[in-house]
N, C-alpha and C positions, 0 to 999 in steps of 0.2 A: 215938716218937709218929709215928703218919702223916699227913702232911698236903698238902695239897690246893691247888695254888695256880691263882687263875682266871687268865689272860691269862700271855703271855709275852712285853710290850714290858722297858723296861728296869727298872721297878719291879716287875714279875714275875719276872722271871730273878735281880735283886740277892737278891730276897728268898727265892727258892730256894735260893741260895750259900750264905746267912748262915744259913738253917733245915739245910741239910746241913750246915755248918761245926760247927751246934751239936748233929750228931747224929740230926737226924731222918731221918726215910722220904718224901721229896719228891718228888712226882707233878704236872708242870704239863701245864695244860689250854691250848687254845688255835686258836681256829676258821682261824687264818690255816696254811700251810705251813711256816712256820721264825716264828724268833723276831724281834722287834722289826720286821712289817712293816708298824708303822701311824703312832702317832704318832709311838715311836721309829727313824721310818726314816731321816726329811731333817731333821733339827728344825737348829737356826741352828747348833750345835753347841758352846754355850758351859758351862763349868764356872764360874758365877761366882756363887760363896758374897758376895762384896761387893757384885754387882747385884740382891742376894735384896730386893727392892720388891714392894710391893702395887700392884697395879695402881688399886686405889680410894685416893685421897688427895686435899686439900684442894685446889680448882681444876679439878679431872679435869674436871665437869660442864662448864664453861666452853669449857676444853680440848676436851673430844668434840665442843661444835659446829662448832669451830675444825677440827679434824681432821674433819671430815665436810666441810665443803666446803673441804675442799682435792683441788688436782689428783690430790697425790701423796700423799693423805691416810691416816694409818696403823689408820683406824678404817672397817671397814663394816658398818650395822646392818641387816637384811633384814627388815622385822616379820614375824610368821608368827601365826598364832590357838595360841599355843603357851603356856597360864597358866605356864608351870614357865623360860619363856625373859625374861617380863614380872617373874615371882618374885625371878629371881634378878637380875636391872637393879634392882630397888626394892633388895633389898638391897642392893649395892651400892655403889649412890647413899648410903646410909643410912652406909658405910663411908668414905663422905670428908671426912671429916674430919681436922682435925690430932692429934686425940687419940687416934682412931682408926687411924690411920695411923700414929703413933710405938708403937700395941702392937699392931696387929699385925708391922710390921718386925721389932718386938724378939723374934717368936714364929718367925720366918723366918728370920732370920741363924742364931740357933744351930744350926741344926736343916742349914743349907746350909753354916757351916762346918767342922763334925764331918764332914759327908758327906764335904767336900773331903779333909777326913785319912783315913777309912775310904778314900777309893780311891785315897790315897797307899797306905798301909799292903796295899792290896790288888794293886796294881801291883807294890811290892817283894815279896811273897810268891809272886806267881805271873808273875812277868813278863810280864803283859798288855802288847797293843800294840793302837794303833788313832787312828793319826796323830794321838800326844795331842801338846800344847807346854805348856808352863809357863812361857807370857810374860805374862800379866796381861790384861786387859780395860780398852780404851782408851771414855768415854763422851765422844763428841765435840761442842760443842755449837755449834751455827751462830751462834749469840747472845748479847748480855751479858746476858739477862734468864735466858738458861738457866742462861749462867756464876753467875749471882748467886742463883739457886734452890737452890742445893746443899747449902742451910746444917741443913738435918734430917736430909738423909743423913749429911751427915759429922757429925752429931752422933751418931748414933746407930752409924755404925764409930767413931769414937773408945769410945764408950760401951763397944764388945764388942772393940774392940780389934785391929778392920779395919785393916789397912796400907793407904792411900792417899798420891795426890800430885794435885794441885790443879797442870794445868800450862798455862803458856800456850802460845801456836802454835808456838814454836822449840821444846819441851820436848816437846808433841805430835807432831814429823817429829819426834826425837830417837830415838823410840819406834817411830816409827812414818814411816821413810822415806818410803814411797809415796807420804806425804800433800802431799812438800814441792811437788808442782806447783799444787798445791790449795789452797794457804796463806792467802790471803785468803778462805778460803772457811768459815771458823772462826775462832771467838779463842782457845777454851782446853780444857780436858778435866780430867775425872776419872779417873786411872789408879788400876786395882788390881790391884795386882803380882799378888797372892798368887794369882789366880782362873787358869784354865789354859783347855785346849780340847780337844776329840776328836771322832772319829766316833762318836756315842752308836750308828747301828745295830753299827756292825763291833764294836765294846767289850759289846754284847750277845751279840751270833751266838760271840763268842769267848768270853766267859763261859757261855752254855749249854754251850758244846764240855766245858768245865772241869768242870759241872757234872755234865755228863754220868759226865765221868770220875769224879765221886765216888759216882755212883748214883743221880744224879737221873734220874727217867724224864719226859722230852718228851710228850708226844699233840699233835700238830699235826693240822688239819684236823678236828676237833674243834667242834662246836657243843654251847654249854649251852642246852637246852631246858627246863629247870625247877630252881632249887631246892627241898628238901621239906625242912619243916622237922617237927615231931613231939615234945610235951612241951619245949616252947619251947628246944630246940634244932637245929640244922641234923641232919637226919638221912640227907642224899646230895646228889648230883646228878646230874640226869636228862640226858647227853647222847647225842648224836646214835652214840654208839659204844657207849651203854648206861650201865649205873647205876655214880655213879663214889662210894666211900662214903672218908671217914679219920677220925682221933679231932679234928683240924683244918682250917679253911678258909680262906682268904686271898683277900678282892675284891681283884684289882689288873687290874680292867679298864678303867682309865680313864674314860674320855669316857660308858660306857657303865654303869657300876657305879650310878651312880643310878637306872638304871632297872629293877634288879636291889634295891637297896635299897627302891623305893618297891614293889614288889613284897611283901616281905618285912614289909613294915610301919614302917619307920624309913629314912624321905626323909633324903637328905643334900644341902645344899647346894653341888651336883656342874653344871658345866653346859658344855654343849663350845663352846669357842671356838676358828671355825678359822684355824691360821696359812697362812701358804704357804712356798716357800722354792725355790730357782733352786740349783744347785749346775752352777759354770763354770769351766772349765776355764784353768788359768793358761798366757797364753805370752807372759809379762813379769814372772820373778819378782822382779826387781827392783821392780818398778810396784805386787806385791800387798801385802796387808796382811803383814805379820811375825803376829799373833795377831788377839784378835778387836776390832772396830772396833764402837762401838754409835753409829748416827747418831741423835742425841736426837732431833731434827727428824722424822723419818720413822717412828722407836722399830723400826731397822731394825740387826738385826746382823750385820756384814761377819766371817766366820771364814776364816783359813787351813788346811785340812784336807790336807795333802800338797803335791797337786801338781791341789789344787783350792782353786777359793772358794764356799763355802756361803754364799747371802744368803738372811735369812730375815726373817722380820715380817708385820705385818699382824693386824689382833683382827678377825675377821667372827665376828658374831652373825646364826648362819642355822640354829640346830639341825643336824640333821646331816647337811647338804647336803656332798657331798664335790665337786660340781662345782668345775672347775678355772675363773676367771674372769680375760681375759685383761687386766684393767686390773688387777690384782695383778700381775703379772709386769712390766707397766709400772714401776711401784712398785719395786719390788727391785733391777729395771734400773738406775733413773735413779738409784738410792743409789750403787749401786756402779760404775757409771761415770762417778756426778759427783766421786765423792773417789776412784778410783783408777783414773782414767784410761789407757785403753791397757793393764792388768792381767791380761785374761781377755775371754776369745770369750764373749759372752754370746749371741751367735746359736746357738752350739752348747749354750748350759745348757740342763740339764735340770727341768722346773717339778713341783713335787710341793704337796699341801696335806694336812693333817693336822688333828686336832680334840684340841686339847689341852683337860684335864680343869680346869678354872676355880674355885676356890669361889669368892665375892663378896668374900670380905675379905682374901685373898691366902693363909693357911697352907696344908698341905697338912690333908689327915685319916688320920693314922696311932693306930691300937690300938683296942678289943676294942670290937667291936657290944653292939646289947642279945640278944642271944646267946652264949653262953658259950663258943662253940667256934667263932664265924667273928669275923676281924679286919679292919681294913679299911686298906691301903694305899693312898690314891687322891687327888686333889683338888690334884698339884703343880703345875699350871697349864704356866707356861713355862717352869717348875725341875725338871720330874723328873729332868732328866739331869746338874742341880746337886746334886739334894737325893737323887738313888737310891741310894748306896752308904750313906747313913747313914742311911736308911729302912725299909732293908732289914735292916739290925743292930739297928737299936731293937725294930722286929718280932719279930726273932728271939728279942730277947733276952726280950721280953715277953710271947710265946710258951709262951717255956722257962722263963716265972717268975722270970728274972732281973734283976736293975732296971739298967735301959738307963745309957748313962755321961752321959748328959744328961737333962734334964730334959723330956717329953715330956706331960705329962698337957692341957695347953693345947694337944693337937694333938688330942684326941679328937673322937669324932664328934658327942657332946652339948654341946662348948666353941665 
């Protein structure tokens, strides 16, 4: 079968691997010059199947005012006359709930811990490299009130049988050396072994390379100028290098597929929220993080990536403003040089911001439109680069008619 994949961040490329793996004719599209250089270029860099949370939960509300007037606040909302930006806030809102929030987590974990195996399994096959570590994800929390909140999460890893450890400050530097000059500056954390870390861009641009080599064909620089559909199936796509036709099609354009969706006639609730993200240069490796660092306080997360530190975080709601704004970098700053002081030249980082693809109630949206020939990969928010290897094989597999090794139908675009 041939098919047609729109974008080449990391949910485009995954899912070209796993449709070649299962034999197809794989053709990806993509307006940029190489792969992953949008949202998956700086993103915080974390693999954490156990951090798999909805952003909408019981308190958020409260919480968001609270985070809006703070200095170092990790929420900024820009209003704009935008109905589809107001749309998805109501929903949202409508998602925090406690019962709301205990299903969707439950609809997130699976789906982010399969991923974590598919790119185990994907790494030993093809000995991929891309300054991954497989030390766990540290969530640090400045407070006893945060310490004391934890009790739905860790109901819910127990439930699916998440490894965690609930530690206090000495258990926290145990893990996590750097922290020990900093130690009153926390009381305790949430570690999860099992969750790892990489450069999501370089773990793409080396997967295209792979892909390549099995036959996949790239088009970069590339713009989609029309879908056309014809007897209520996708019948090409109109772009900028001419008419691009397969027997399948695949949205995995992120931030942007909703507007291709609403196009089409079936809205998906898709909405981009932009992160930022500083990546500094380490000259105190003793001083940096070992793995990745989540400051609950700030909802900022500090990763080791080599012989760098990736800080990233930050939710602005501005539709798809890509301006760079320098009181975010502030923000990112003050995280990483209040818990790892002396670690890294943050004069010399580099500041990048991104628009990751949001639904309101946290899943992603993975399998078959109301078209019978295009699929939709999209909607992972701040988890594509948790949730891409195992997204990308449900795809495939549901593609090729085969039933996925988990249970997915609660990921669709009508659920």
């Amino acid at each position: 079968m041939k098919v047609l994949v729109l974008g080449s961040g990391v949910i485009g490329v995954t899912s070209a691997w796993y449709l070649a793996e299962a034999g197809h004719e794989v053709t990806v599209l993509d307006r940029q010059q190489g792969p992953a250089l949008e949202t998956s270029f700086a993103n915080a860099g974390e693999v954490s199947p156990g951090y798999s949370s909805p952003w909408a939960g019981p308190g958020v509300p409260i919480k968001a005012v609270k985070w809006l007037l703070m200095k170092y606040g990790p929420l900024v909302i820009r209003p704009a006359l935008d109905p589809h930006m107001w749309s998805w806030l109501l929903k949202m809102l409508a998602n925090c709930t406690a019962s709301r929030y205990a299903v969707n987590k439950s609809r997130m974990v699976p789906i982010a811990e399969y991923s974590r195996d598919v790119l185990k399994a994907l790494r030993a096959s093809t000995g991929i490299a891309y300054d991954q570590r497989e030390q766990g994800t540290l969530q640090l929390f400045r407070t006893q009130k945060q310490l004391d909140g934890i009790g739905g999460d860790v109901e819910v890893l127990r439930q699916y049988g998440v490894p965690f450890e609930v530690l206090d400050p000495a258990g926290c530097i145990a893990v996590e050396p750097g922290l020990a000059s900093v130690r009153e500056k926390f009381v305790g954390g949430l570690r999860l072994p099992g969750d790892e870390t990489g450069d999501c861009q370089l773990f793409t641009s080396r997967l295209a390379k792979l892909c390549e080599e099995r036959g996949v064909k790239f088009e970069y620089g590339v713009t989609v100028n029309a879908i056309r559909t014809e007897a209520g199936r996708i019948a090409g796509v109109s772009t900028s290098a001419g008419e691009r036709k397969a027997d399948a099609y695949v949205m995995a354009m992120g931030s942007y597929s909703p507007k291709w969706m609403r196009r089409l006639g079936q809205p998906i609730a898709v909405y981009p929220i932009k992160g930022y993200s500083i990546t500094v240069p380490i000259t105190d490796a003793e001083k940096a993080p070992v793995s990745t660092v989540m400051d609950e306080t700030y909802k900022v997360a500090i990763t080791r990536l080599g012989d760098r530190i990736r800080v990233g975080g930050t939710a602005e709601i501005s539709g798809y403003d890509l301006r760079l704004h320098e009181s975010r970098r502030k923000t990112l700053e003050h995280s990483v040089t209040d818990l790892f002081p002396g670690s890294g030249d943050v004069a010399a980082a580099s500041f990048w911001c991104g628009l990751r693809p949001m639904t309101p109630d946290g899943p992603p949206i993975i399998g078959a439109s109301k078209y019978p020939n295009l699929y939709l990969n999209t909607g992972h928010g701040t988890l594509g680069w948790t949730m891409a290897c195992g997204s990308g094989r449900v795809l495939a597999d549901i593609i090729s008619g085969r039933k996925p090794d988990i249970d997915v139908r609660e990921l669709g675009p009508d659920c």
